[in-house]
C-alpha positions in Angstrom: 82.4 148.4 -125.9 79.8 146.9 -123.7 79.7 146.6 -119.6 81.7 143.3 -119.6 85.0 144.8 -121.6 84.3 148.3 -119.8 84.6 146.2 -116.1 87.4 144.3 -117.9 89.5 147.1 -119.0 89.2 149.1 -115.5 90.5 145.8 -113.8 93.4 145.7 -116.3 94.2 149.0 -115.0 94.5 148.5 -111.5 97.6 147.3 -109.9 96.2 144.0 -107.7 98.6 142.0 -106.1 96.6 138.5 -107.3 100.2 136.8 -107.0 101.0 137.8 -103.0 104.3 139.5 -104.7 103.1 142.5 -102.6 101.5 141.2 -99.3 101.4 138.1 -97.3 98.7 136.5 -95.4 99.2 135.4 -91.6 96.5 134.0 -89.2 97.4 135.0 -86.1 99.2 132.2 -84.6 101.3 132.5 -87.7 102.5 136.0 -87.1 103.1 135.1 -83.6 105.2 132.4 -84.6 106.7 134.7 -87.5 107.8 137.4 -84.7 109.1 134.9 -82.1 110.9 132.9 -84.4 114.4 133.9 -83.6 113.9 133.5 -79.3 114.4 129.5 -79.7 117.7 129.6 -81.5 118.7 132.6 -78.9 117.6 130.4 -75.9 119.7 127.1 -76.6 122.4 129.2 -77.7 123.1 131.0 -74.7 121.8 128.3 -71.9 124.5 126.2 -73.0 126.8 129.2 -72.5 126.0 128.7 -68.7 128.0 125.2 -68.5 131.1 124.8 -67.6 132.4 121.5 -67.0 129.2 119.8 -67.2 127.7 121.6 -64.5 125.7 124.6 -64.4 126.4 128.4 -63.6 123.3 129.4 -61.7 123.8 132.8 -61.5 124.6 132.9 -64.9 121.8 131.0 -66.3 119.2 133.4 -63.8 120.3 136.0 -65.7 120.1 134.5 -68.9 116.5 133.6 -67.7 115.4 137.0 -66.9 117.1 138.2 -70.2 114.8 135.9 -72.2 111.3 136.7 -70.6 112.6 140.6 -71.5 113.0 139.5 -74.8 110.2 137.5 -75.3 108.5 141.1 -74.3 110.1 142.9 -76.7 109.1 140.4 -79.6 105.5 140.1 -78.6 105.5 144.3 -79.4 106.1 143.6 -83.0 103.3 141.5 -83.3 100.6 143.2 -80.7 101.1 146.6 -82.2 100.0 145.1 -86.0 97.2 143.4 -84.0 95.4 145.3 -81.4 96.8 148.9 -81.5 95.5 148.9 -77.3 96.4 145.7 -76.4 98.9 145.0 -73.2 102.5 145.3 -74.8 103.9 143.2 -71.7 102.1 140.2 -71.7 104.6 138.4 -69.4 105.5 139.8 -66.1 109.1 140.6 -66.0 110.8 138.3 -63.2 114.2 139.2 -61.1 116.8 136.6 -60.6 119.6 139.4 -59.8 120.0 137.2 -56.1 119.8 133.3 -57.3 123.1 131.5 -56.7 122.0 127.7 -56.8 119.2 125.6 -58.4 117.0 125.0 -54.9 117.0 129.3 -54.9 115.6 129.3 -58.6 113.2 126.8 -58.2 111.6 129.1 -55.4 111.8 132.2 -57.7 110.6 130.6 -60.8 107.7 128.7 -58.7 107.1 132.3 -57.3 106.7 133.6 -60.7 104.7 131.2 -62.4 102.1 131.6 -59.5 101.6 135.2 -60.2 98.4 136.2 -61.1 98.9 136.7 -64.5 100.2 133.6 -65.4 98.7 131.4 -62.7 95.8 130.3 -65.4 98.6 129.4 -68.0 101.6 127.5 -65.8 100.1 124.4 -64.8 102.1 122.3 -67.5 105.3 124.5 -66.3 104.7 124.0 -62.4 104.0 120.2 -63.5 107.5 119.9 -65.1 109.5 121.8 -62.4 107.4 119.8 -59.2 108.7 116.6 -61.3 112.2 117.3 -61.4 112.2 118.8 -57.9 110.4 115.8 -56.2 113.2 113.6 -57.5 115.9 115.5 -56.4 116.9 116.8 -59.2 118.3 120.5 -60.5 116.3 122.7 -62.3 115.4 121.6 -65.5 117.0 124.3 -67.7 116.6 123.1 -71.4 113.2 121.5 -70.3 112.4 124.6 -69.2 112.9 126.7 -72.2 109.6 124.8 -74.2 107.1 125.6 -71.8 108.3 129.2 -71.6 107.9 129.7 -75.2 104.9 128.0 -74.9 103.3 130.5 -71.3 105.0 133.0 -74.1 102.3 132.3 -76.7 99.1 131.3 -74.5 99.6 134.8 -72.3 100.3 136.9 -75.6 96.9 135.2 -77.2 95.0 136.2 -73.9 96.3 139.6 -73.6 95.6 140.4 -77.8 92.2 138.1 -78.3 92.7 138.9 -82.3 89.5 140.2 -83.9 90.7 139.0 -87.4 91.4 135.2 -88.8 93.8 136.3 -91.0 96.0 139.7 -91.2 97.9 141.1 -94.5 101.2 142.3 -94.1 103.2 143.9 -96.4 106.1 142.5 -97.6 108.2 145.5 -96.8 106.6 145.5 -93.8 108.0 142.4 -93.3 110.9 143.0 -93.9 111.2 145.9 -91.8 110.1 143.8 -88.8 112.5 141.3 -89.4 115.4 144.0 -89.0 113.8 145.1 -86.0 113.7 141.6 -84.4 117.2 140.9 -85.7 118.2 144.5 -83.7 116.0 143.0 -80.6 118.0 140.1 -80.4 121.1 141.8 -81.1 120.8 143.9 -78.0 119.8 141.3 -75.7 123.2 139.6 -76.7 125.1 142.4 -76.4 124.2 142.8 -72.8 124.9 139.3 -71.7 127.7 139.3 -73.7 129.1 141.8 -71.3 127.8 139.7 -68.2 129.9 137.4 -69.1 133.4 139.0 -70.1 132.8 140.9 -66.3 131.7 137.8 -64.6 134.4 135.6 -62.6 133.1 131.7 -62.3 133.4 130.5 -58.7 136.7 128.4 -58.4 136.9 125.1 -57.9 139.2 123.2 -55.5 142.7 122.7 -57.5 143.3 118.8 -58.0 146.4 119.2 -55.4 144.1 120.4 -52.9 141.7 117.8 -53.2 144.1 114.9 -53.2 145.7 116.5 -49.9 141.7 117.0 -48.5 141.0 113.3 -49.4 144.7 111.7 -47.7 144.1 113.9 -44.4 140.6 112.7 -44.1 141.7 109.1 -45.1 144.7 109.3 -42.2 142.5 111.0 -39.3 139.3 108.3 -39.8 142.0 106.0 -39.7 143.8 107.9 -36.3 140.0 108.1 -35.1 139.3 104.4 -34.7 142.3 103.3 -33.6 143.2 106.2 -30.8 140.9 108.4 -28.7 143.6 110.6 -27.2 147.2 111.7 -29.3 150.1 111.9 -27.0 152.8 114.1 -28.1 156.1 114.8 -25.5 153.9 112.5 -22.9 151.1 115.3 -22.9 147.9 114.7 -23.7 145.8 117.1 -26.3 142.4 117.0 -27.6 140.7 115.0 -30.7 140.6 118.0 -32.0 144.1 119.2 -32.0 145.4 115.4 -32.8 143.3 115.9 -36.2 145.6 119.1 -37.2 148.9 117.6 -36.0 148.0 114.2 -38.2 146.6 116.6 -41.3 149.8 119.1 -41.3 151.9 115.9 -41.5 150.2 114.5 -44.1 150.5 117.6 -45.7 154.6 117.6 -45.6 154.6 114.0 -46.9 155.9 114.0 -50.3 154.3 111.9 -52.9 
């Protein structure tokens, strides 16, 4: 047997994976994306959870916020411990919304955040979209919102790894393991606002009754308002003031 069938024969004999059956090949903006795959579906799912008769639950949707820059955290982990073993594991500051109760509120704390000096350098295309929508009057952007978050997500996790390789091998049970961790990730985040929500009791809204009743009372007193400056009642002047409540409780007892 000469050299060639000698080299031939050991190569037979060793168990290479020249099929990827074994291991899979990411570049580094692939794993990323590999590890934060499930975040988007997570995100639309429970942002819509924060509407409720076409209008948004502020307070809700802060916490849902705060919930997904945690989790956004937690995912990064899975992919910064396979890349750089020292690298930062929180590559996006955490940010509290435990005290927003309208959209003007989280516009301040999310302009607040983004202008932190960690992810100053990465925000202008999120400062952009929320100055836009703000200028014109208009609530917080929520959905809009979500994109350039997963997209600070990315730039501030590539600045805090700067991957030394092109292109990592991963095991497929590897994989798969990480997959069950990420599935476990997302699980708890859900199981936490899930609980937020069965506690939390949405602010009321004014029952129609009490809105028709508002509207007629108001209607009647402009009305009372033009045409008299002082109400006489028993030949005894009262004030505006006091005319108003006499013409709104009979309002109130007309039957309609």
């Amino acid at each position: 047997m000469d050299s060639d069938e000698k080299f031939s024969a050991a190569l037979s004999a060793l168990d290479i994976d020249f099929d990827g059956k074994l291991v899979e090949i990411f570049t580094p903006a692939e794993l990323l994306k590999h590890v934060l795959s499930p975040w988007n579906e997570f995100a639309a799912d429970w942002t819509s959870r924060c509407l409720a008769d076409g209008e948004v639950d502020w307070y809700l949707f802060g916490q849902v916020l705060q919930a997904l820059v945690d989790l956004l955290n937690t995912l990064s982990r899975r992919f910064v411990t396979r890349v750089k073993a020292n690298a930062n594991t929180t590559p996006i500051p955490p940010i509290s919304l435990d005290g927003v109760r309208g959209s003007p509120m989280l516009y301040d704390e999310v302009h607040a955040w983004l202008d932190s000096p960690a992810l100053r350098p990465l925000s202008q295309d999120a400062q952009a979209l929320l100055r836009s929508h703000q200028a014109l009057g208009g609530d917080f952007p929520a959905h809009a919102f979500l994109e350039h978050l997963y997209d600070l997500a990315v730039r501030s996790i590539g600045a805090a790894v700067h991957a030394e390789k092109t292109a990592y091998s991963v095991a497929k049970t590897d994989i798969t393991i990480m997959k069950q961790e990420m599935d476990q990730d997302v699980a708890d985040s859900a199981g936490k606002l899930r609980t937020l929500f069965a506690f939390y009791v949405r602010p009321k809204r004014p029952a129609p009754d009490d809105e028709r009743s508002g509207f007629r009372c108001a209607s009647v007193l402009s009305i009372s308002m033009i045409s008299i400056l002082t109400y006489r009642i028993s030949n005894q002047s009262i004030s505006l003031v006091e005319a108003a409540q006499v013409i709104c409780f009979d309002v109130l007892d007309l039957d309609v």
